[in-house]
DRENFIPA-206106 format. One record per residue (C-alpha): x, y, z. Coordinates in nm, 3 decimals, m for minus. Layout:
<rs>
X, Y, Z;
...
</rs>
This chain:
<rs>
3.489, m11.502, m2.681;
3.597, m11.170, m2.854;
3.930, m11.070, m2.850;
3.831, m10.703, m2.730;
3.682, m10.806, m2.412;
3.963, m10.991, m2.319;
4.215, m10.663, m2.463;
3.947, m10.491, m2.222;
3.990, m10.721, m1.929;
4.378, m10.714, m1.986;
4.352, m10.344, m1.973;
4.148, m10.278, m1.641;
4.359, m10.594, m1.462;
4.620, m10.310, m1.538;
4.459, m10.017, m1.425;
4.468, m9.881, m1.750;
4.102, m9.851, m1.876;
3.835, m9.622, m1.823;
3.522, m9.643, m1.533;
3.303, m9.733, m1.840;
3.522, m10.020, m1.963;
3.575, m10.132, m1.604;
3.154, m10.136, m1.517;
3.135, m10.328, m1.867;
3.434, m10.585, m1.818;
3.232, m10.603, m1.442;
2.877, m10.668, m1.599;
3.028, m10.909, m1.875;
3.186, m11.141, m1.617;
2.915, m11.134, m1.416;
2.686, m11.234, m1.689;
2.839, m11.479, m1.875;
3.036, m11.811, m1.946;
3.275, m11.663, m2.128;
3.365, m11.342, m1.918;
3.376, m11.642, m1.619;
3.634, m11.838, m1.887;
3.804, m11.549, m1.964;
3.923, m11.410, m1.547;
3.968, m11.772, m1.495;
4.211, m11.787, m1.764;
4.410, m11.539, m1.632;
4.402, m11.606, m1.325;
4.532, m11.946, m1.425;
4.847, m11.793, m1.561;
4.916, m11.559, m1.312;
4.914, m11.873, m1.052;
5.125, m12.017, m1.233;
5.405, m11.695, m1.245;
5.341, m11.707, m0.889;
5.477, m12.059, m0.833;
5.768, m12.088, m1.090;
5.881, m11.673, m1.042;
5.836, m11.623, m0.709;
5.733, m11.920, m0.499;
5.926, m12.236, m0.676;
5.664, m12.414, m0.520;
5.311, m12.586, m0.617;
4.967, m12.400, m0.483;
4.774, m12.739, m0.376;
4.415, m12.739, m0.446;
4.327, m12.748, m0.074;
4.534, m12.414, m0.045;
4.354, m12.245, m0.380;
4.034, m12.360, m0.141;
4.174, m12.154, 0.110;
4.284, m11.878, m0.066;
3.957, m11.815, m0.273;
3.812, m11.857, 0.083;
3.961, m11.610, 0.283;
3.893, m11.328, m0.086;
3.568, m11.383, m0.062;
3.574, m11.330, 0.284;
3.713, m11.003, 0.281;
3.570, m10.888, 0.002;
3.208, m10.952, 0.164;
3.355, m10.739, 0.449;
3.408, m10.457, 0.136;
3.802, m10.476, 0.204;
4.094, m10.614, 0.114;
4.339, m10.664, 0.373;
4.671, m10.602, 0.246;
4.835, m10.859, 0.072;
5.176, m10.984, 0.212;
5.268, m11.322, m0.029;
5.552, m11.127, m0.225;
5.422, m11.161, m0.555;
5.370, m11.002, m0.876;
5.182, m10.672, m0.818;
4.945, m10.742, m1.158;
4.781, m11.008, m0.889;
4.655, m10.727, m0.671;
4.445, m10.570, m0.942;
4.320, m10.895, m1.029;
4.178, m10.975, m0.676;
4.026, m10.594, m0.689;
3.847, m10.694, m1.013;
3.707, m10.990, m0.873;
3.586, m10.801, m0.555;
3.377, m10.560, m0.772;
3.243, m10.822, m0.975;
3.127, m10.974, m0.630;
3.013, m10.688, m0.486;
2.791, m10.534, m0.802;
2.631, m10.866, m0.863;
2.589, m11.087, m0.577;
2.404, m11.298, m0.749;
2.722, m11.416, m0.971;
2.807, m11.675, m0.740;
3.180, m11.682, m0.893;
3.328, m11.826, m0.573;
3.079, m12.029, m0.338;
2.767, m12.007, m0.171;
2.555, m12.069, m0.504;
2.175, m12.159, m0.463;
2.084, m12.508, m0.570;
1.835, m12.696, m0.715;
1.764, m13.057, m0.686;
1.552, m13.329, m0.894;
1.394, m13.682, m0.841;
1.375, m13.923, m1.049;
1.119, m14.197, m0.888;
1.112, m14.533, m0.919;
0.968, m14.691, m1.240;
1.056, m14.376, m1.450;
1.376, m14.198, m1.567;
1.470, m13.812, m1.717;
1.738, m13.618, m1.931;
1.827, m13.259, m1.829;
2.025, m13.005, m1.934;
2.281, m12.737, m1.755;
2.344, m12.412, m1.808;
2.698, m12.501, m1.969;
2.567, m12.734, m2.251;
2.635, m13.030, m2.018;
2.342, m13.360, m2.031;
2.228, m13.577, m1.820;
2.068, m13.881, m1.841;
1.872, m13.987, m1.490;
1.791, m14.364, m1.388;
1.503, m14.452, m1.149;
1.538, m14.391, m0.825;
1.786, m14.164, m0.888;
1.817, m13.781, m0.671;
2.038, m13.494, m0.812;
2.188, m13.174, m0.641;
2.322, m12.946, m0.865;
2.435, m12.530, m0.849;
2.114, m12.317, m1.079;
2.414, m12.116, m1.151;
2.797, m12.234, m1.133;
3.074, m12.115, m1.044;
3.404, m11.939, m1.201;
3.646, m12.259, m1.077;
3.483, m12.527, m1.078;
3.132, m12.750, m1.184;
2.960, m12.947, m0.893;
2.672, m13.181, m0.861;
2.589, m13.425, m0.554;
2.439, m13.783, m0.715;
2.239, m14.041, m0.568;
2.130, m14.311, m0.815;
2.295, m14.373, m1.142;
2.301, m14.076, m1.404;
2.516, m14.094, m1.746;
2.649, m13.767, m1.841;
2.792, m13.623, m2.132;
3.031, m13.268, m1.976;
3.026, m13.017, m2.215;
3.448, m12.925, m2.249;
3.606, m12.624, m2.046;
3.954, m12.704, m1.934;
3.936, m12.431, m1.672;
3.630, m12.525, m1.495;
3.668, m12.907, m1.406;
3.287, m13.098, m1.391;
3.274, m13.281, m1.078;
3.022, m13.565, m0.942;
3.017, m13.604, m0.577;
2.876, m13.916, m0.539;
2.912, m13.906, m0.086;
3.176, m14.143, m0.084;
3.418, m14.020, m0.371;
3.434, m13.761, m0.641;
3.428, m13.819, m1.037;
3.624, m13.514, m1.164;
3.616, m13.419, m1.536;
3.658, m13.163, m1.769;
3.439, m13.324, m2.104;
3.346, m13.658, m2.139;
3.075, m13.935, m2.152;
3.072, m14.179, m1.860;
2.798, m14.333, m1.648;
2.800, m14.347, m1.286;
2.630, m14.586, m1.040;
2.606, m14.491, m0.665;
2.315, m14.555, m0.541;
2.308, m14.516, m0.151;
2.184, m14.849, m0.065;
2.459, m15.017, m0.305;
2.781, m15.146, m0.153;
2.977, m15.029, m0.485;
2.994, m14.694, m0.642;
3.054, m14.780, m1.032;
3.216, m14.558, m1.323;
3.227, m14.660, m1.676;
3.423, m14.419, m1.931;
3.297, m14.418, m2.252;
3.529, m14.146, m2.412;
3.792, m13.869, m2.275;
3.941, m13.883, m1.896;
3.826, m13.892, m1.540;
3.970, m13.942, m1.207;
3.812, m14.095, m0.931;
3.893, m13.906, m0.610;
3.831, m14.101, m0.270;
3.934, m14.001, 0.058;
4.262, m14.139, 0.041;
4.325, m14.209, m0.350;
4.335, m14.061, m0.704;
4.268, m14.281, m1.008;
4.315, m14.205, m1.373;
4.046, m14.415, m1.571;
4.040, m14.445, m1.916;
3.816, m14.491, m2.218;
3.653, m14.833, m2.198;
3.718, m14.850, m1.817;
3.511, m14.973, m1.516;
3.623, m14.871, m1.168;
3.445, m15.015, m0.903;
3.480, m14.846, m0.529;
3.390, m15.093, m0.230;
3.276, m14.788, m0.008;
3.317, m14.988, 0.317;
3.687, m15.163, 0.213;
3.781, m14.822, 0.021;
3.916, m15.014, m0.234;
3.923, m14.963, m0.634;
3.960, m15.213, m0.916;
3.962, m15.086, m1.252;
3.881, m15.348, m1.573;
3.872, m15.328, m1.929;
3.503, m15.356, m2.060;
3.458, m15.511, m2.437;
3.201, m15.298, m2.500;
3.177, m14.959, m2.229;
2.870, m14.798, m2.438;
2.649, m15.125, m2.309;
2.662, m15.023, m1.938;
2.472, m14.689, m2.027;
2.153, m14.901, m2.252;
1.948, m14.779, m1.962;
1.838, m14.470, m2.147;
1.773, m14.615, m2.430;
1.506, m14.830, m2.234;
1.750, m15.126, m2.273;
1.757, m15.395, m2.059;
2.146, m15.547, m2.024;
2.250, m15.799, m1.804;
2.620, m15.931, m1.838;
2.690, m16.224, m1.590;
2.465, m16.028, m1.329;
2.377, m16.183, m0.988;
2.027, m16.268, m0.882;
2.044, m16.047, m0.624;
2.151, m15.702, m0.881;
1.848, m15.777, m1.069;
1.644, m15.744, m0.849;
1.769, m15.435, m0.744;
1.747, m15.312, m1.104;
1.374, m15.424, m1.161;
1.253, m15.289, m0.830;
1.363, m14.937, m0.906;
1.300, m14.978, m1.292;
0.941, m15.109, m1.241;
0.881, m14.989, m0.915;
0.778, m15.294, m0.783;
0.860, m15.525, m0.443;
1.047, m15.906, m0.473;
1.009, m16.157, m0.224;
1.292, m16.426, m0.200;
1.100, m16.779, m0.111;
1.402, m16.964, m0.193;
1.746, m16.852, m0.129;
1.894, m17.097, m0.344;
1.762, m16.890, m0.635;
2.058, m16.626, m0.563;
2.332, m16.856, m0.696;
2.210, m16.781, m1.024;
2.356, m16.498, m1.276;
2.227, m16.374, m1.596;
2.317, m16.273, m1.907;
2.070, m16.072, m2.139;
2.044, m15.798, m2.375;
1.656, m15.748, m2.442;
1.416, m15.416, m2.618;
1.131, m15.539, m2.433;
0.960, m15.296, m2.207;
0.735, m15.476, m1.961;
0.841, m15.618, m1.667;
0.634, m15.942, m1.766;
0.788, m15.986, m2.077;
1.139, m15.936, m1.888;
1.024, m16.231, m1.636;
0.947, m16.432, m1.909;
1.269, m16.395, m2.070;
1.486, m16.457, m1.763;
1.251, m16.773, m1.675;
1.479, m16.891, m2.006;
1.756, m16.858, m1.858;
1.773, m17.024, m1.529;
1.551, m17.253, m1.318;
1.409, m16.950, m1.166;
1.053, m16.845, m1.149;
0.855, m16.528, m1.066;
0.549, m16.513, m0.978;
0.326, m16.233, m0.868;
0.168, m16.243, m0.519;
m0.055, m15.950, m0.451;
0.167, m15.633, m0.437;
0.530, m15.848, m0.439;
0.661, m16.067, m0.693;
0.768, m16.424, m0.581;
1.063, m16.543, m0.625;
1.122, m16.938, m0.607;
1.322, m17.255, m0.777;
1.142, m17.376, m1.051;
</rs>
């Protein structure tokens, strides 16, 4: 970010520069990360003279919500309505400035309303994509993604279904968030992997480095480095454990295979949408069994074969399901 575009920005929040720098300042912030990083930067600060100066009070992000709601609404309506919250005056400017950035480029999708995109991942395969803001992702099978073609000035929102890992790219004024349906994973740059698929009873974060929260409806939860919370989405409750090892929860995308102490019934789960293939439980007795297993090996035959090894379990494939019984 140069330091003259933001003098320039500081100079037409003030009324102070010329049409030409204004229409520039307007087309830079429009156009780019950084002209998005700079407004929200200052906007930042003057929030915060507007709470310790003037209000003594903290703006909630429910009220910001509502505030950037009702802007955008007005501006849409190519007015402001007069503004009555007894505040500094340089705030005035700055809501003009983000009216004409609105209004020249609709398409800058600074506040809401962006157009989205959305990939599938299918069972038996996986993917890596990148945003516009640097950020990766990593996609399991089975796994559906929502995400903004363009985001916006406060904030970076994606809707997941499935298990992703993702590694944020940093910007401390635009916080990366992962709706996952049942709570939100809010960061601002990290690696973590997330696990929520829809037919799972447990959403699952692990942090591998920097900070997240996990937002449910009722709770906020700091989780740290080498951290698993686990969210029961019909009990609404969290635990958060320490891990040994974090990094081995995200082997998936390295076409890893790793089981630690895993039920029967998880496998399963994993090896349907991994291989894209059906199980068949003949025994039920076969589900008190858990396994441990850390393994390169790519076919699901070879996999069998390993977890045969393990327990007194056997798989065998009948027709289009695989069979599982006692041995």
């Amino acid at each position: 970010m140069q330091s003259s575009e933001k003098a320039t920005l500081k100079k037409v929040i003030e009324e102070k520069s010329s049409k030409e720098q204004a229409r520039q300042t307007v087309d830079w912030i429009s156009s780019s990360i950084e002209g998005q990083q700079a407004l929200s930067e200052m906007i930042d600060r003057d929030a915060y003279l507007m709470e310790d100066e003037f209000l003594n009070v903290k703006i909630s992000s429910v009220q910001s919500d509502k505030i950037l709601s009702n802007i955008l609404r007005d501006i849409r309506r190519k007015h402001i309505r007069k503004v009555t919250y007894g505040v500094a005056a340089v705030v005035i400017p700055l809501v003009l400035l983000l009216g004409w950035v609105v209004l020249s480029n609709p398409d800058a999708q600074i506040f809401g309303n962006p157009t989205y995109a959305e990939i599938y991942v299918p069972r038996g395969d996986n993917a890596r994509i990148f945003f516009q803001d640097g950020t990766q992702a990593y996609l399991n099978a089975d796994t559906k993604i929502r995400y903004p073609k363009k985001f916006g000035l406060f904030k970076r929102k994606v809707f997941l279904s499935g298990e992703a890992y993702f590694i944020v790219s940093p910007n401390k004024h635009r916080p990366f968030i992962v709706n996952t349906g049942s709570a939100d994973v809010r960061v601002l740059g990290t690696s973590f992997n997330v696990k929520a698929y829809n037919d799972d009873e447990q959403i699952k974060v692990v942090l591998d480095e920097g900070k997240i929260t996990f937002d449910t409806p009722t709770n906020r939860y700091k989780v740290a480095p080498g951290q698993q919370i686990v969210y029961d989405k019909t009990a609404g409750a969290c635990t958060i454990q320490n891990l040994p090892q974090s990094s081995n929860i995200s082997l998936w995308k390295y076409q890893i295979t790793y089981l630690n102490d895993t039920p029967l019934s998880e496998v399963i789960r994993t090896l349907e949408r991994k291989y894209d293939v059906s199980f068949r439980i003949k025994d039920r007795e076969a589900l008190k069994y858990t396994y441990t297993l850390t393994t390169r090996q790519t076919s699901l035959e070879e996999i069998l074969s390993e977890l045969q090894k393990i327990a007194p379990v056997k798989f065998m494939k009948k027709g289009t399901e695989i069979e599982v019984s006692l041995s």
